[in-house]
C-alpha positions in Angstrom: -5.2 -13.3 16.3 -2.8 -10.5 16.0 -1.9 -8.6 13.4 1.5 -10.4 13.2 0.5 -13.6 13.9 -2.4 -13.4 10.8 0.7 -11.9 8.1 3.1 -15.0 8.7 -0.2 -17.7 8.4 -1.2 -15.5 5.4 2.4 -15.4 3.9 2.9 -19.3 4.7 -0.4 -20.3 2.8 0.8 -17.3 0.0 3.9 -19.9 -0.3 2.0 -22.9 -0.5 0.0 -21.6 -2.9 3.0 -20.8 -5.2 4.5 -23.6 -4.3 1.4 -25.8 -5.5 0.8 -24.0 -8.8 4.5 -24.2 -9.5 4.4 -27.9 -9.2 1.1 -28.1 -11.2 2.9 -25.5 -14.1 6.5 -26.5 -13.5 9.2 -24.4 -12.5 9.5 -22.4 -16.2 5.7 -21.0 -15.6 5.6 -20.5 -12.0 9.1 -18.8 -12.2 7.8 -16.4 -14.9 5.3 -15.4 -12.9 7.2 -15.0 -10.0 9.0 -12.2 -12.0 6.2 -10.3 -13.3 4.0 -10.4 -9.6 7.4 -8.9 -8.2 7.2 -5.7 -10.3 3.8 -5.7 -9.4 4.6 -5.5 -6.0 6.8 -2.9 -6.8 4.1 -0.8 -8.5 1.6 -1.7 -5.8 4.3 -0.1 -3.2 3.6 3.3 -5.5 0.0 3.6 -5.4 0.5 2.4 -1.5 2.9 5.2 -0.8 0.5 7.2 -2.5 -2.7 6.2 -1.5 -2.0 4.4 1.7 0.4 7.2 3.3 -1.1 10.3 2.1 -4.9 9.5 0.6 -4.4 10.5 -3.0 -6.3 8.8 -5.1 -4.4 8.4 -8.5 -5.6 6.5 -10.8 -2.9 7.6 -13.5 -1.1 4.1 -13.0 -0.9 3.2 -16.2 0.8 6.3 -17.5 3.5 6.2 -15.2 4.0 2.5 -16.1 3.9 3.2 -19.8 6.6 5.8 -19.3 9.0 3.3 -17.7 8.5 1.1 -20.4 9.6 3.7 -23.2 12.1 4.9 -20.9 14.1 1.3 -20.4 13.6 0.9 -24.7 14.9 3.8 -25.1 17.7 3.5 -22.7 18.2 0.0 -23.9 18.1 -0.7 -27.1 20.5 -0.6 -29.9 21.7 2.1 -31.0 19.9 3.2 -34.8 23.3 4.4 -37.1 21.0 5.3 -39.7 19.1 7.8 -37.2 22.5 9.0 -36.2 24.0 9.4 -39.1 21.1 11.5 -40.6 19.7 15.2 -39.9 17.3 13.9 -37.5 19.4 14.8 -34.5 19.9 18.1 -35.6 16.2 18.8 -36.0 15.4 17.3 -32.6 18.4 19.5 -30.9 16.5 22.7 -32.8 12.6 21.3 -31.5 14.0 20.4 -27.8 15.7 24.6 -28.4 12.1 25.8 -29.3 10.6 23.4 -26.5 13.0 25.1 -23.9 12.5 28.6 -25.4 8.7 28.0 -25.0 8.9 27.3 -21.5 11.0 30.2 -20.7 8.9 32.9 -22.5 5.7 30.9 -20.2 8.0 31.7 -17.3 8.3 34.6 -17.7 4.6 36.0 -18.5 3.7 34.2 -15.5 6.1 36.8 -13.4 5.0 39.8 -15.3 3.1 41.0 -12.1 6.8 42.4 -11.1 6.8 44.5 -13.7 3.4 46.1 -13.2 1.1 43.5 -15.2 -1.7 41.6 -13.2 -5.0 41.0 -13.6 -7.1 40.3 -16.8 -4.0 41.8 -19.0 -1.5 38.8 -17.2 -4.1 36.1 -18.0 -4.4 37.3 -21.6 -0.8 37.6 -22.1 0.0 33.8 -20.0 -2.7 31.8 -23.0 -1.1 34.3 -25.7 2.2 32.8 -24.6 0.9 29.5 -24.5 -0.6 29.6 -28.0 2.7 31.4 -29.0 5.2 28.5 -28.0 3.0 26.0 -28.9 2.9 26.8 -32.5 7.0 27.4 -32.2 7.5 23.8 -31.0 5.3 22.3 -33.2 6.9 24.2 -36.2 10.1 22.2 -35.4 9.2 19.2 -34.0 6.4 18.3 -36.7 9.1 18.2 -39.7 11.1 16.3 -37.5 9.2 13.6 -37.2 8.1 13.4 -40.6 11.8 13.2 -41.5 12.6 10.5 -39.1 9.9 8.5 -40.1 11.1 8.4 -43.4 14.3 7.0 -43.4 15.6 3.7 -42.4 13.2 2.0 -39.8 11.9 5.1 -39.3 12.4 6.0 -35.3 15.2 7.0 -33.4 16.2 3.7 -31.9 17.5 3.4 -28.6 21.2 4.1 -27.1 22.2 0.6 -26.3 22.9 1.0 -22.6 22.3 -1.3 -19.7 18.5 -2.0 -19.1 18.9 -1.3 -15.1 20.0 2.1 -16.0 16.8 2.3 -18.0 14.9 0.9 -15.0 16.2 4.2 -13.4 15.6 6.2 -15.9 12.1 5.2 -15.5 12.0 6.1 -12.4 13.5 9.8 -13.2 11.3 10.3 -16.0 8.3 9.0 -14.2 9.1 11.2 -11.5 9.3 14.5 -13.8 5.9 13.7 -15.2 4.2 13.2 -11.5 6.3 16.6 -10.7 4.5 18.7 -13.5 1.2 16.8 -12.8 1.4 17.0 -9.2 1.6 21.0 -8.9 -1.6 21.1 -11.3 -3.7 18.4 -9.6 -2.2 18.2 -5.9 -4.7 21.4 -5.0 -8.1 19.7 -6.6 -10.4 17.5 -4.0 -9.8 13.7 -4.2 -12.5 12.7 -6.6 -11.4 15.6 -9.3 -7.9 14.4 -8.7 -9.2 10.6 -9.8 -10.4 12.4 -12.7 -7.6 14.5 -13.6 -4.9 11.8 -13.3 -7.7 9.3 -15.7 -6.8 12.1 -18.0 -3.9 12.5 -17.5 -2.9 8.9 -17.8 -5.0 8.7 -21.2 -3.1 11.8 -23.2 0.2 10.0 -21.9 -1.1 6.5 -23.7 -2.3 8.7 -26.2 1.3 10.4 -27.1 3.3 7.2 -26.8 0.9 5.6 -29.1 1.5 8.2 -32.0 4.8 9.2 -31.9 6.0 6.8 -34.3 9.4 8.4 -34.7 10.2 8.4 -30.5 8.5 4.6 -29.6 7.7 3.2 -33.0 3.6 3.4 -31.5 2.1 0.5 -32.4 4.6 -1.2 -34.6 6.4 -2.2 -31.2 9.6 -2.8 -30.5 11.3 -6.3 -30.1 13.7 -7.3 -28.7 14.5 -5.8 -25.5 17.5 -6.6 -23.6 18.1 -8.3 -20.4 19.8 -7.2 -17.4 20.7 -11.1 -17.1 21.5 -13.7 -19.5 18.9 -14.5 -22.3 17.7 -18.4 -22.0 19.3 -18.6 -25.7 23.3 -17.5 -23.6 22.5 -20.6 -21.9 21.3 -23.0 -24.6 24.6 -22.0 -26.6 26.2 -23.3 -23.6 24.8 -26.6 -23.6 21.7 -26.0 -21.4 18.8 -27.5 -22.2 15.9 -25.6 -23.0 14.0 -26.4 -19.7 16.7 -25.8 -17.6 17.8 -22.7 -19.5 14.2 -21.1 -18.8 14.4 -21.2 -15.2 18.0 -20.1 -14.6 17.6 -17.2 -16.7 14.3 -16.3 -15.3 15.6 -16.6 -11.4 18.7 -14.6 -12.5 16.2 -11.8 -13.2 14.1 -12.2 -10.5 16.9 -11.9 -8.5 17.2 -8.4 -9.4 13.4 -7.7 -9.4 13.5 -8.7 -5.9 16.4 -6.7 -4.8 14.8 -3.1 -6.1 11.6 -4.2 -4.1 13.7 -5.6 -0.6 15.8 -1.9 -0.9 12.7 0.2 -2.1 10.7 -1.6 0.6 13.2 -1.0 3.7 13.7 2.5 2.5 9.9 3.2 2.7 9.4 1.2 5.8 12.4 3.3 7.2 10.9 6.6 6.2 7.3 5.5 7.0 8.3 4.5 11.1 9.6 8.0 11.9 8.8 11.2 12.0 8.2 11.4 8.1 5.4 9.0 8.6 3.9 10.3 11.5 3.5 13.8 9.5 2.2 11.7 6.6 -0.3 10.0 8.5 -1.7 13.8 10.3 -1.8 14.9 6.9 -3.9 11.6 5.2 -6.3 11.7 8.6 -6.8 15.7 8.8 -5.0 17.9 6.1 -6.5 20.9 7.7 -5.4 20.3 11.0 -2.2 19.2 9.8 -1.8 22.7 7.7 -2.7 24.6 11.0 0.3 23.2 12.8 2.8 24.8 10.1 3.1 21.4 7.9 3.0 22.6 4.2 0.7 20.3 3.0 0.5 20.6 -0.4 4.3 19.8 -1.0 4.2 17.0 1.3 1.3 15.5 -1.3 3.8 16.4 -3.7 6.9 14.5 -2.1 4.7 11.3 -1.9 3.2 11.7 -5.6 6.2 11.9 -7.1 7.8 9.1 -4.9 5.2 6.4 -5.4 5.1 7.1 -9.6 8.6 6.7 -9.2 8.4 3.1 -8.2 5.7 3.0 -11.0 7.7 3.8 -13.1 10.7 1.7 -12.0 8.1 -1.6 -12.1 6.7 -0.6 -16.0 10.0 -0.8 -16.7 10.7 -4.1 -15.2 7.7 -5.4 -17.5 8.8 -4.5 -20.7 12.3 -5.6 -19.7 11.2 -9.1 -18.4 8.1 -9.0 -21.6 10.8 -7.8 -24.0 9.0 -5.6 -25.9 6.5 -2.4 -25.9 3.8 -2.4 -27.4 1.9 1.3 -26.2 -1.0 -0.7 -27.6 -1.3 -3.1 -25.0 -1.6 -1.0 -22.3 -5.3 -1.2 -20.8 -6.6 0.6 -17.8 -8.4 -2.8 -16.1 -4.6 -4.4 -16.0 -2.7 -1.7 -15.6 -4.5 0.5 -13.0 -7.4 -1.1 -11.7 -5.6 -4.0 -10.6 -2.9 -2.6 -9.0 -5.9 -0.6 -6.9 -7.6 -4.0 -6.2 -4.0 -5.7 -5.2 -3.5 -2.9 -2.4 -7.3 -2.6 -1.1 -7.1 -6.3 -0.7 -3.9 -6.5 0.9 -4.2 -3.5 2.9 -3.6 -0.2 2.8 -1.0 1.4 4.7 0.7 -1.0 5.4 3.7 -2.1 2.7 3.7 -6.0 3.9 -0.2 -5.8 2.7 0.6 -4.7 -0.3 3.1 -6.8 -1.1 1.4 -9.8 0.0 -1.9 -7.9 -2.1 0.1 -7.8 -5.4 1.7 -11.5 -4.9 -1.6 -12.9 -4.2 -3.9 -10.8 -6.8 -1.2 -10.8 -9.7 -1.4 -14.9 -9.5 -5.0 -15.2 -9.0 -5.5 -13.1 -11.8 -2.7 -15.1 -14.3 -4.7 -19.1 -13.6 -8.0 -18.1 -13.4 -7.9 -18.3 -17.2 -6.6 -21.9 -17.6 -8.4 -23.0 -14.7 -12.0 -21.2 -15.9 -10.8 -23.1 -19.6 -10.4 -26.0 -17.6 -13.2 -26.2 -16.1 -15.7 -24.8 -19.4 -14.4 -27.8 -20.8 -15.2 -30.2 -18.7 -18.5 -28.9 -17.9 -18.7 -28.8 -22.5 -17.8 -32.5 -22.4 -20.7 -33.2 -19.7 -23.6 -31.2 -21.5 -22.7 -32.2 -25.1 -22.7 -36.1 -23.5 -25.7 -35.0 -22.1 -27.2 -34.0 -25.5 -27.1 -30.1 -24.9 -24.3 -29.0 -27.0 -21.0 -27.9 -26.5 -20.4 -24.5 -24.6 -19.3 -22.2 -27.8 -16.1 -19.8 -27.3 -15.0 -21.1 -24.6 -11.4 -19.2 -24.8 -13.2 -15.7 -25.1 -15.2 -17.1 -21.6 -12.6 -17.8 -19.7 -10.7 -14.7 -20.9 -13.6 -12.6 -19.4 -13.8 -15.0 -16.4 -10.7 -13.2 -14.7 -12.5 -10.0 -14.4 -15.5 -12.4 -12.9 -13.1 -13.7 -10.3 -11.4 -10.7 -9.5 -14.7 -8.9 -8.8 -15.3 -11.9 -6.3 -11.7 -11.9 -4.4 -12.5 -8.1 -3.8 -16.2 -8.2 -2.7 -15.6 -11.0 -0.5 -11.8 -9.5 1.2 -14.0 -5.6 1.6 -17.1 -7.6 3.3 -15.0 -9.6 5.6 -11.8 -7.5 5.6 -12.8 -4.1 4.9 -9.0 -2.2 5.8 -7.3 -5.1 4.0 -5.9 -8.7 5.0 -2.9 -7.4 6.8 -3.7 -3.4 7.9 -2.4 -0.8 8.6 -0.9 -1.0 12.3 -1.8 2.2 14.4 0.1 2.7 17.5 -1.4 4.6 20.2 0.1 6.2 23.0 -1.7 5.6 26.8 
C-alpha cells in the first residue's frame, strides 16, 4: 500500500472514530474537542516545522504556548480604568526606558573591540554591563509592580481588542522569544539544545507565574473573550442550551480550522520547493550543507522562529476557546511531551502526519479517562460481587491511566511504524 492510499484509509477511520465518539458524547462534547485537537494540530505543525524539516529538537513547547496565552489576555481583555487612570503607566513607561537603555549600553560593550577593547578586558566589561542594567531595570520595574499590585484588582488588565488579533500577537511575541533564544541555542548540539529550551521553557512558566501585576499568576484570569458568539448570545436569543453549545462551538472551530488550512498550505508551499529542499540538506547533513555556501545556522533560525510562531498562535487558541489562563496549569507532559508524541506518531516530515498525529493523539488522550473510569468500575462492581472489595480511587486511576495509554499508542506506532503512520515522502531522482 502506498503512501497515499494508507493517509486516506487512515483519515477515513480518523473520521469514523470521531464520528463514533461524537454520537456516544453528543455533538456539545465531540464538538469541543474538535476545537481544542485543531490548535493542537496547529502546535504540532510547529514542533513539525521544527523538528521534522530541520532536526531541532525543542522541547520549549510549553513556553511558547504559555506566551500566546498571555498574549491573547492581554490583547483581549477589558480594558482596567483603575490601572489607567493611576501612576502605573508611567512607571512601566520609565522601567520599559531603563529596559531599553540596558540593552543599548549591552550593545554597545559588545562592539567595544572597534574601539581597541578585546580580550579579557571586553568580557569583564560585557558581565559588568550586564550586572549594571540589571540592577537599573530592576530599580524601576520592582516599585512598579508593587504599586500595581496595590490598587484596584491589582494587574494591568488587558486592552479590550479582538481576540484574533491576540492570536497574532501570539504569534509575534512567540516569535521574538524563539528569536533571542534561537541565536543563544541554535549553535549547541541537539541534545544540549533539548536541554537548554527545558530551561528555557521553565524560567518562561516561571515569570508568567509571578508577575502578578502583568498576568495576575496564579489568581487567573476569567473571562476571556470569543472571537465568535458566546453560547449565552445565543440562549438570549431563544436557543436552547444544547443547541446553543454546538453553534457557538462550530463558529469557532471554524476559525481554528481556517489558521491551520492557511498555515498548512503555506508550509506545504514552502516545504515543496526549493526552501524545502535546502531544509531537508541541512536536517540530513548540516556540514555538507554549510560547505555548499547555505548559512546554516540562520536557516535553523528561520524555522525556530517559524514553528514557535504557530506555537504560539495555537496557545493562544486554548485560552481563547478555555477562557481563561491560568500559568498554573501549564504542565510539561500535556503541553510538550504530547505534542512530541502526536508528531512521532503521525510522522515526521510530513504536515498530513502531523495533523492526522495531533487529531488522533489529542482524542485518545481526552476518553481514555472516562473510558479507563468506565471500565474501573465495572471491573469494582465484579470484585466487590465477588467478595474482594471495591477498587479504591478509582478517579485518581483513571486520571493516571492516560499517561498508561499513551505510553502504549507510542510503543506500539515506533515498533510497527517507526518514521510515523503517514511519513515523510522522499522523492528521488533516477
Amino acid at each position: 500500500m502506498s503512501i497515499l492510499q494508507r493517509s486516506l484509509v487512515l483519515f477515513a477511520g480518523l473520521f469514523l472514530l470521531f464520528a463514533g465518539v461524537g454520537f456516544v458524547l453528543g455533538t456539545a462534547n465531540i464538538s469541543l474537542l474538535l476545537v481544542q485537537s485543531f490548535a493542537y494540530a496547529l502546535i504540532a505543525l510547529g514542533l513539525n516545522i521544527q523538528w521534522g524539516y530541520g532536526g531541532l529538537f525543542n522541547f520549549g513547547i510549553m513556553g511558547m504556548m504559555m506566551l500566546g496565552g498571555a498574549a491573547v489576555t492581554f490583547i483581549s481583555y477589558p480594558v482596567n480604568p483603575e490601572f489607567w487612570g493611576s501612576d502605573g503607566p508611567l512607571m512601566l513607561g520609565k522601567a520599559l526606558l531603563a529596559l531599553l537603555a540596558g540593552f543599548a549600553l549591552i550593545w554597545a560593550v559588545r562592539r567595544s573591540d572597534r574601539i581597541g577593547i578585546r580580550g579579557g578586558w571586553k568580557t569583564a566589561l560585557t558581565v559588568l554591563a550586564w550586572i549594571v542594567a540589571y540592577f537599573v531595570y530592576r530599580s524601576q520595574i520592582d516599585p512598579a509592580a508593587a504599586y500595581i499590585e496595590s490598587i484596584g484588582s491589582g494587574w494591568v488588565g488587558g486592552l479590550g481588542l479582538h481576540p484574533v488579533l491576540g492570536w497574532l500577537f501570539g504569534g509575534v511575541l512567540a516569535a521574538g522569544v524563539a528569536y533571542l533564544v534561537g541565536r543563544i541555542c541554535l549553535g549547541l548540539r541537539t541534545d544540549y539544545l533539548a536541554i537548554a529550551t527545558i530551561g528555557i521553557s521553565e524560567i518562561i512558566r516561571a515569570l508568567l507565574k509571578n508577575m502578578d501585576w502583568l498576568t495576575r499568576g496564579t489568581l487567573t484570569v476569567t473571562p476571556i473573550s470569543w472571537p465568535v458568539p458566546l453560547p449565552q448570545d445565543f440562549q438570549a436569543t431563544g436557543t436552547s442550551i444544547a443547541d446553543s453549545f454546538v453553534i457557538a462551538r462550530l463558529g469557532f472551530l471554524a476559525i481554528v480550522i481556517l489558521f491551520v488550512v492557511v498555515a498548512f498550505y503555506l508550509v506545504q508551499r514552502a516545504y515543496g520547493g526549493p526552501w524545502g529542499r535546502m531544509m531537508r540538506a541541512i536536517r540530513d547533513n548540516y556540514i555538507a550543507a554549510g560547505s555548499m555556501g547555505k548559512n546554516v545556522t540562520r536557516r535553523q533560525l528561520e524555522i525556530f522562529i517559524l514553528g514557535s510562531v504557530l506555537m504560539g498562535i495555537g496557545g493562544a487558541m486554548l485560552v481563547s476557546f478555555q477562557q481563561i489562563y491560568d500559568p498554573g496549569s501549564y504542565q510539561p507532559i500535556n503541553h510538550t511531551f504530547l505534542i512530541w508524541v502526536m508528531v512521532i506518531v503521525g510522522g515526521a516530515g510530513n504536515n498530513w502526519g502531523a495533523v492526522f498525529g495531533a487529531l488522533l493523539i489529542y482524542l485518545t488522550w481526552m476518553i481514555s479517562d472516562p473510558v479507563s473510569q468506565f471500565l474501573f468500575n465495572g471491573l469494582s462492581h465484579w470484585t466487590s460481587q465477588a467478595g474482594w472489595g471495591e477498587i479504591p480511587d478509582i478517579q485518581s486511576r483513571a486520571s493516571q491511566m492516560r499517561v498508561f495509554v499513551l505510553g502504549v499508542v507510542i510503543t506500539i506506532a515506533l515498533r510497527y511504524a517507526p518514521r510515523g503512520l503517514i511519513p515523510e515522502m522522499v522523492k528521488r531522482n533516477g
